[in-house]
C-alpha positions in Angstrom: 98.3 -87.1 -23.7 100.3 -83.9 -23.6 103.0 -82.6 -21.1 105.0 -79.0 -21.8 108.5 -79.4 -21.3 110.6 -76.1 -20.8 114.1 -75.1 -21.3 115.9 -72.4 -20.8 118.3 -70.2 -24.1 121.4 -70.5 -23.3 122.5 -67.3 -25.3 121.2 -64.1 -23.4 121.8 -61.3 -26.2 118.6 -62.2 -28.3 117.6 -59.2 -29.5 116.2 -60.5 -32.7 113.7 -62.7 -30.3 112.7 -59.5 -28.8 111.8 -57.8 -31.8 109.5 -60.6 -33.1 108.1 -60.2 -29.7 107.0 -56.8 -30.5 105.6 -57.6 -33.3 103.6 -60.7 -31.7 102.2 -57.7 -29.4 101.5 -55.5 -32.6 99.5 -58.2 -34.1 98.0 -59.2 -30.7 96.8 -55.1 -30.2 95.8 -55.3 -34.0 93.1 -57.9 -34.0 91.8 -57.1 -30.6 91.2 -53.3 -31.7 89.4 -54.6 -34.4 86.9 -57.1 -32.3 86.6 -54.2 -30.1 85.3 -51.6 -33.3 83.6 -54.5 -34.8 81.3 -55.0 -31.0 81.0 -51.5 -30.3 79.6 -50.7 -34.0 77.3 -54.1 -34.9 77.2 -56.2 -31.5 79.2 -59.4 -33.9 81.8 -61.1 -32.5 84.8 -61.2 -34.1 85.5 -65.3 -34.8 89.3 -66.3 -35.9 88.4 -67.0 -39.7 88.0 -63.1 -39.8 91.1 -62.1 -38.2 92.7 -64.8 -40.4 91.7 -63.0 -43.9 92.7 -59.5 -42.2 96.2 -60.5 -41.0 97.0 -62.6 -44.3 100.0 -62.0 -46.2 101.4 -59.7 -43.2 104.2 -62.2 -42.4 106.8 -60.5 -44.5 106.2 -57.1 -43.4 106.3 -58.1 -40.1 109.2 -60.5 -40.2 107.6 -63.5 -38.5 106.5 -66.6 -39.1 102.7 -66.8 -40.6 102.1 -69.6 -37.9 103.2 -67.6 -35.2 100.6 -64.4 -36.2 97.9 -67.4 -36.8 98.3 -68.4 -33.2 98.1 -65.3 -31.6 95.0 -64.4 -32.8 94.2 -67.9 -32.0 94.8 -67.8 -28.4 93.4 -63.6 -28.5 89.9 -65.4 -29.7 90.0 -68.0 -26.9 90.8 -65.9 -24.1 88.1 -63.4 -25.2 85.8 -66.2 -25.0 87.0 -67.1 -21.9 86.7 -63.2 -20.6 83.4 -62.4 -21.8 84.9 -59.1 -21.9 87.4 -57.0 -24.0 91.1 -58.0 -23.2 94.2 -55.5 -22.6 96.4 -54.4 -25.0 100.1 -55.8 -25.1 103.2 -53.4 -24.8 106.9 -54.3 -23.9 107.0 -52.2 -20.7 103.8 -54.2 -18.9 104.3 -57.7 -20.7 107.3 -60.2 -20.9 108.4 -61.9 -24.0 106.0 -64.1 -26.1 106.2 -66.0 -29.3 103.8 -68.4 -30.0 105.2 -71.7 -32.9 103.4 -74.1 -34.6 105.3 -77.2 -34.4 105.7 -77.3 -38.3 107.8 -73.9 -37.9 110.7 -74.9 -36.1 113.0 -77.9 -36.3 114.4 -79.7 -32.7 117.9 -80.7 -33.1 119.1 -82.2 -29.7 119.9 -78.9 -27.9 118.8 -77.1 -30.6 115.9 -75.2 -31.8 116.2 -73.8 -35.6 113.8 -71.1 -36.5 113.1 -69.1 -39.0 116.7 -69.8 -40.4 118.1 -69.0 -36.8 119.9 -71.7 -34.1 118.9 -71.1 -30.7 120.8 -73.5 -28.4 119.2 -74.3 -25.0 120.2 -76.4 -21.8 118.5 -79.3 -22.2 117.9 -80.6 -18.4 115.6 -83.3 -18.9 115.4 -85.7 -21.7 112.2 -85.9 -23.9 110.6 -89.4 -23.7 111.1 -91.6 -26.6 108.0 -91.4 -29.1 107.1 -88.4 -28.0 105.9 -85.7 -31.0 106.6 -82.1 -30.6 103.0 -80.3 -31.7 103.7 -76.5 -31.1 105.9 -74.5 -28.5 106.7 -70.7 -27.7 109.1 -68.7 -26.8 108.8 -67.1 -23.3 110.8 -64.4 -21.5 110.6 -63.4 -17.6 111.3 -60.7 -15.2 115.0 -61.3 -15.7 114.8 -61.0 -19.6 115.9 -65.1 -19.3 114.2 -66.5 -22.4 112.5 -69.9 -22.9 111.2 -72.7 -25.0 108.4 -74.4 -24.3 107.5 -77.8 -26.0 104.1 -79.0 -26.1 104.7 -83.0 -26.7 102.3 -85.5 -27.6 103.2 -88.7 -25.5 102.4 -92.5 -25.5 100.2 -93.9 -22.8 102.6 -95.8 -21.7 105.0 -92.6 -21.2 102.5 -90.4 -19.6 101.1 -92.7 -16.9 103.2 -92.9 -13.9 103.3 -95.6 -11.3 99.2 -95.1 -9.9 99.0 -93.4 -6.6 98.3 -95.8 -2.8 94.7 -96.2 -2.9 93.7 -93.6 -0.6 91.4 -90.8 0.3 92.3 -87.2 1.5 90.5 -84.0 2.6 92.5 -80.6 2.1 91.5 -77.6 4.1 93.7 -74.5 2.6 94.9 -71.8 5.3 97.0 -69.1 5.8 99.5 -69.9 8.3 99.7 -73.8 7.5 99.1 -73.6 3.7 97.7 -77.3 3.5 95.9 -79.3 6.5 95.1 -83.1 5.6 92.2 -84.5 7.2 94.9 -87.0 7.9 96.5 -84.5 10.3 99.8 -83.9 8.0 100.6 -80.1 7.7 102.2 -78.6 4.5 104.1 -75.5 5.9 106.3 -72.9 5.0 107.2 -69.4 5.5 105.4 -66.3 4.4 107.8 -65.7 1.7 106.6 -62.2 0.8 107.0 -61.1 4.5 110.3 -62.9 4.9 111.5 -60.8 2.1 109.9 -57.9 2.6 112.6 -55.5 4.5 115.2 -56.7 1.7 112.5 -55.9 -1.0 111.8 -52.5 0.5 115.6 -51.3 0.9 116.1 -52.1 -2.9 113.2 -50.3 -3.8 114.2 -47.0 -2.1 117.6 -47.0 -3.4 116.1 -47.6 -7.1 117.9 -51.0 -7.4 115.2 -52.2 -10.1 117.2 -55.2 -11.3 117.9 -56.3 -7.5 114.3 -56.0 -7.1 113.4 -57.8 -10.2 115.5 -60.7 -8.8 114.0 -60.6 -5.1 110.4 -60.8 -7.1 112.1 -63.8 -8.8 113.4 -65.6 -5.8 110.3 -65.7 -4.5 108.4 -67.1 -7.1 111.2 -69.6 -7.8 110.4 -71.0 -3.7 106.8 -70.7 -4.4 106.3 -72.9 -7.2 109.3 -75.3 -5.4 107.3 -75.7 -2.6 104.4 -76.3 -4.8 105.5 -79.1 -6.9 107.7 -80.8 -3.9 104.0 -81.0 -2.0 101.8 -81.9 -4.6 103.9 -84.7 -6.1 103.7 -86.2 -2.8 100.4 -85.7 -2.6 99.6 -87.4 -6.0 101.6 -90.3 -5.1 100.3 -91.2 -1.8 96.6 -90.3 -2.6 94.3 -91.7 -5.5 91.3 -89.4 -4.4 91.9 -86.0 -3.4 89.2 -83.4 -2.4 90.3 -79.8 -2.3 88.1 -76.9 0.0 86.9 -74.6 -2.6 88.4 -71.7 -0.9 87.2 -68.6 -3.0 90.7 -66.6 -3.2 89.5 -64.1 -5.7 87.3 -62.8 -3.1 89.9 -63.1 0.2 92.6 -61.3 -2.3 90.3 -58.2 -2.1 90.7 -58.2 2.0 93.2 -57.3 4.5 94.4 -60.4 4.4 95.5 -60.2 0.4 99.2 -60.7 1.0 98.6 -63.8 2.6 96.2 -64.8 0.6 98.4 -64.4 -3.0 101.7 -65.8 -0.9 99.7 -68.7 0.0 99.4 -70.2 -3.8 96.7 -72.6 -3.7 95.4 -72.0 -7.0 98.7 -73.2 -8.3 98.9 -76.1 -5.9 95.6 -77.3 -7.5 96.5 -76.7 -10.8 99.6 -79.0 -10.0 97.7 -81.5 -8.5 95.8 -81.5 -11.5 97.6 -82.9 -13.8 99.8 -85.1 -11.4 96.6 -86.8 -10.2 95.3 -87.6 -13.5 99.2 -89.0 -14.5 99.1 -91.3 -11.4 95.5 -92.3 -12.4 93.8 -90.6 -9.3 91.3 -87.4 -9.1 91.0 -84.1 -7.8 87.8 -82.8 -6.6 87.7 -79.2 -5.7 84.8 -79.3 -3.2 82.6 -76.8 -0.9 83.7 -76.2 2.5 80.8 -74.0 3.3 80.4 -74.6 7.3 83.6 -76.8 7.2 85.2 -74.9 10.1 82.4 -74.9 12.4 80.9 -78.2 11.9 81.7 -81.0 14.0 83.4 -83.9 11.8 82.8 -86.2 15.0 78.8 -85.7 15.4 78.3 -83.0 12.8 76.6 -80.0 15.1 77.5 -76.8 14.1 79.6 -75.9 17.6 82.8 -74.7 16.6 84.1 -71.3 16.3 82.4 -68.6 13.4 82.9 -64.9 13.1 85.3 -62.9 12.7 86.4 -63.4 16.8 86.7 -67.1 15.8 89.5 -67.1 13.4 92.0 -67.0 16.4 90.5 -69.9 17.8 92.7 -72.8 16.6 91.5 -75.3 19.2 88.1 -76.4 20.6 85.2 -78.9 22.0 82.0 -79.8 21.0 79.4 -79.0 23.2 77.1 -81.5 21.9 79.5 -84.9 22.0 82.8 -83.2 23.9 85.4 -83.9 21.1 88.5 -82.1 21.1 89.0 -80.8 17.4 92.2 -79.1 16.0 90.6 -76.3 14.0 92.0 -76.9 10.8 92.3 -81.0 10.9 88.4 -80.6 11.6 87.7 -78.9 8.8 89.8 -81.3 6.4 87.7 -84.4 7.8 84.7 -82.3 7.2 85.9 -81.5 3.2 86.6 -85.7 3.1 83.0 -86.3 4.1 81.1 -83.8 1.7 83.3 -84.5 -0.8 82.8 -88.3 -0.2 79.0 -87.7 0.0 78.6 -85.6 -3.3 80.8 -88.1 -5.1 78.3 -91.1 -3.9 75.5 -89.4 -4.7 76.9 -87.9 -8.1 77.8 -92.2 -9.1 74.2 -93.2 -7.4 72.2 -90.8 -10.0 70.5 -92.8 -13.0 71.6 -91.2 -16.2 69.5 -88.6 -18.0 68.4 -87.4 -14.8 69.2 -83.3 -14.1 69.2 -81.6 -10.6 67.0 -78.5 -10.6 
């Protein structure tokens, strides 16, 4: 079981961190020009044993660590697998700060990390459990040139499982206005942050403040991901079973409604219930909510509200059995029962057996 545990440098003038960085993204433009050549000439992919024998011995030219030019074309492999498509190059001006480590490459003293012959102190705000094992880290800048070290540990069982979640099943519908509707009838709210700070955001911009503006940018991801983990640790804790409407953001992001879609967050709420779920011993289920909103949850008639004129319509009654539905409760209830239903089924099929 692994958790990443981050800390922030305390020293800010790390200018030697900065130039391995550069050469992290020479290496990183390196290998993926040469699985782009190797493609366009022969149609072969380019597998990390190759990129291994091209980038040996280039450690001490480039003054890094050999572990730390292994990874990158590591992780350059695996996201290109990922892609299916050619990735983008690296460069200081459009990327932030990143050295990957092997955890054999630096040494953990307390408040310490020592690499490559260099101390880096840090603020150490959490303790690591006891028998945890430190397996690899990084080092990661952000918008405000803050760097950080991240620590992949390898924990005990009985340090990774927390105290297991009420046994209890939830629906989530994810909206715009209210970000989470349970199909208990709990709301997680808050405010459109990027509208809340957009006058302030705009003034800085005109009068070229780029470090105010770099600090806006940061406030607001610092409430976003607040808001996030504050809502889904409660939701891990009170719920064993959790299914999530498979709202298709990608697609709504390309919309009108695109700022309220990326202020919204839900992909990083699930990706915090994710883990939390599975450290409580519960489950997320990401499920379809395809004619959640306009179904019924009481008699299951497709009544409600559809179209573009029915996304104003917060409130309404069935015509075929009279209930009163809240729009977005209705559809949570609606994501409990499919989600329910496909997990039944899903336990009910005899093994070997494939859908078609």
């Amino acid at each position: 079981m692994y958790l990443t545990y981050r800390f922030r440098l305390k020293d800010r003038r790390l200018k030697e961190l900065k130039r391995q960085a550069g050469a992290v993204n020479f290496v990183w433009n390196y290998c993926n020009d040469v699985m782009r050549r190797r493609w366009k000439e022969s149609r072969k992919y380019t597998n990390d044993s190759d990129l291994h024998k091209l980038t040996a011995g280039s450690s001490k030219e480039l003054q890094i660590s050999a572990q730390t030019i292994s990874m990158t074309h590591e992780e350059l492999v695996q996201k290109a697998a990922q892609a299916k498509k050619p990735l983008r190059w690296r460069s200081a001006k459009k990327n932030l700060g990143w050295i990957p480590l092997n955890g054999q490459a630096f040494k953990l003293d307390k408040d310490r990390i020592i690499f490559m012959k260099r101390t880096y102190p840090f603020w150490k705000s959490r303790d690591i459990p006891e028998g945890g094992q430190v397996k690899s880290g990084s080092f990661s800048e952000d918008a405000l040139g803050h760097w950080y070290i991240n620590l992949v540990v390898k924990l005990p069982e009985e340090q990774f499982y927390q105290e297991p979640a009420k046994t209890s099943e939830v629906g989530i519908d994810p909206g715009l206005k209210t970000v989470m509707t349970l199909s208990t009838g709990e709301k997680f709210e808050r405010n459109n942050l990027t509208k809340e700070y957009a006058i302030k955001l705009a003034r800085a911009q005109r009068r070229g403040k780029k470090r105010q503006v770099k600090k806006i940018h940061a406030k607001i991801k610092n409430r976003r991901i607040d808001f996030s983990h504050k809502a889904s640790t409660k939701l891990a804790k009170e719920h064993s079973l959790i299914f999530f409407g498979d709202v298709k953001s990608a697609k709504l992001a390309k919309t009108k409604m695109a700022s309220s879609v990326n202020d919204a967050g839900w992909h990083q709420v699930k990706t915090l219930l994710a883990y939390k779920t599975i450290r409580r011993r519960g489950m997320l289920v990401v499920q379809n909510e395809q004619n959640s909103t306009v179904t019924c949850s009481a008699c299951l008639s497709k009544t409600g509200p559809s179209g573009l004129s029915g996304l104003r319509v917060r409130e309404w009654h069935c015509s075929s059995c009279g209930s009163a539905h809240e729009r977005d409760v209705n559809a949570a209830k609606n994501i409990l029962r499919l989600g329910q239903e496909t997990l039944r089924a899903s336990l009910n099929q005899p093994k070997g057996d494939t859908q078609k």
